[in-house]
C-alpha positions in Angstrom: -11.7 -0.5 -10.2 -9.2 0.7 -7.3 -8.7 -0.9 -4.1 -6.8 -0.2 -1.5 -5.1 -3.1 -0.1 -2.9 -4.0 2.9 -1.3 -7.0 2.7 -0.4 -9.0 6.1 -1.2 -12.1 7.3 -2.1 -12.2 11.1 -4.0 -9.9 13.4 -2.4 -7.0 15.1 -3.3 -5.3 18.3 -2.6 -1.8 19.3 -1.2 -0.6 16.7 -0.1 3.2 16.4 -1.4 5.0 14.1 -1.1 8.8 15.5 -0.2 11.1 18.2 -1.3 8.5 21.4 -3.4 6.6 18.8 -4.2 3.0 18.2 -6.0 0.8 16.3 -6.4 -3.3 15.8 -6.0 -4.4 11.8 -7.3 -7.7 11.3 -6.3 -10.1 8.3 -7.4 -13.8 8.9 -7.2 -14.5 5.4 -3.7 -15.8 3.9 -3.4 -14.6 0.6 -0.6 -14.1 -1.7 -3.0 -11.0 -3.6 -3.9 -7.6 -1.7 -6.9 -7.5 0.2 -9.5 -5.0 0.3 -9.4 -2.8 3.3 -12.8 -1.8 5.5 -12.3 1.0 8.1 -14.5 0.4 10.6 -15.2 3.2 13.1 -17.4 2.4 16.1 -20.1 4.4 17.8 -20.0 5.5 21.3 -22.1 8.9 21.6 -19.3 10.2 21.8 -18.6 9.6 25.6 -17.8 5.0 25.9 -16.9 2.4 23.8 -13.3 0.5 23.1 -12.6 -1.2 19.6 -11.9 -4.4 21.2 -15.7 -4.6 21.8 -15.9 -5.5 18.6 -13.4 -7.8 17.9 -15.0 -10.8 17.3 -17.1 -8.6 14.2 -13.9 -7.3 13.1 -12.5 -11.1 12.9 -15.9 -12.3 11.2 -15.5 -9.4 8.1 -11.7 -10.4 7.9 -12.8 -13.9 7.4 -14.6 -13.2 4.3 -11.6 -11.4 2.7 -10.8 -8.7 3.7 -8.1 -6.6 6.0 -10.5 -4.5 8.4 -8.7 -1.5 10.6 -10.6 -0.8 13.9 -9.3 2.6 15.5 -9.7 4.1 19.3 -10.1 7.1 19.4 -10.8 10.0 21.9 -14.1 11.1 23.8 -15.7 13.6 25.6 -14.9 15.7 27.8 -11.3 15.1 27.2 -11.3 16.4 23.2 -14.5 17.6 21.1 -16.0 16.8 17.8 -13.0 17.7 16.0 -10.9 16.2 17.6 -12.5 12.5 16.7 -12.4 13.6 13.6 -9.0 14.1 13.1 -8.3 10.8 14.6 -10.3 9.4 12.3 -8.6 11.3 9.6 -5.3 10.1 10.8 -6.6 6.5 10.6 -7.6 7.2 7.3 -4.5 8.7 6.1 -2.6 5.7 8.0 -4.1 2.9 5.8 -3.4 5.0 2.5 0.5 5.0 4.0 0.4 1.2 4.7 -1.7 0.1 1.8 -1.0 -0.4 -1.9 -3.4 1.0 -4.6 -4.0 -1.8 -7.2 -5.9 -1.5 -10.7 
């Protein structure tokens, strides 16, 4: 089975990800072996919403093991569907760069 992993050992705030993008990554659990990571991507209709709304969730899942990544990202009417997508992407493609793949 592959995971990928990020290993740190605190909670970090704003963190650039992208072009004027940020996310939180939170990792309450101290461990010397690669955590599983969970992206988790919030829903807004498209038009509100902030990922520190969801902090303390975020904190509760990286209390059970694992690293979660909670990205901002951008709404209506200032981008389309697109995009949030490609922020999304971007988020995606930021925990592969930061992460370690482990067998």
């Amino acid at each position: 089975m592959r995971f990928w992993t990020l290993i740190s050992s605190d909670c970090k705030r704003n963190v650039s990800f992208g072009d004027k993008s940020v996310c939180d990554v939170f990792c309450v659990t101290q461990s010397m072996n690669p955590l599983p990571v969970v992206l988790f991507v919030y829903g807004g209709a498209w038009g509100s919403g902030d990922k520190s709304m969801y902090s303390s969730f975020c904190y509760q899942v990286s209390s059970q093991g694992f690293v979660v990544m909670a990205p901002n990202y951008t709404y209506f009417p200032e981008t389309e569907i697109d995009g949030m997508i490609d922020q999304i992407k971007e988020s995606i493609l930021w925990c592969h760069r930061n992460s370690k793949c482990v067998d």
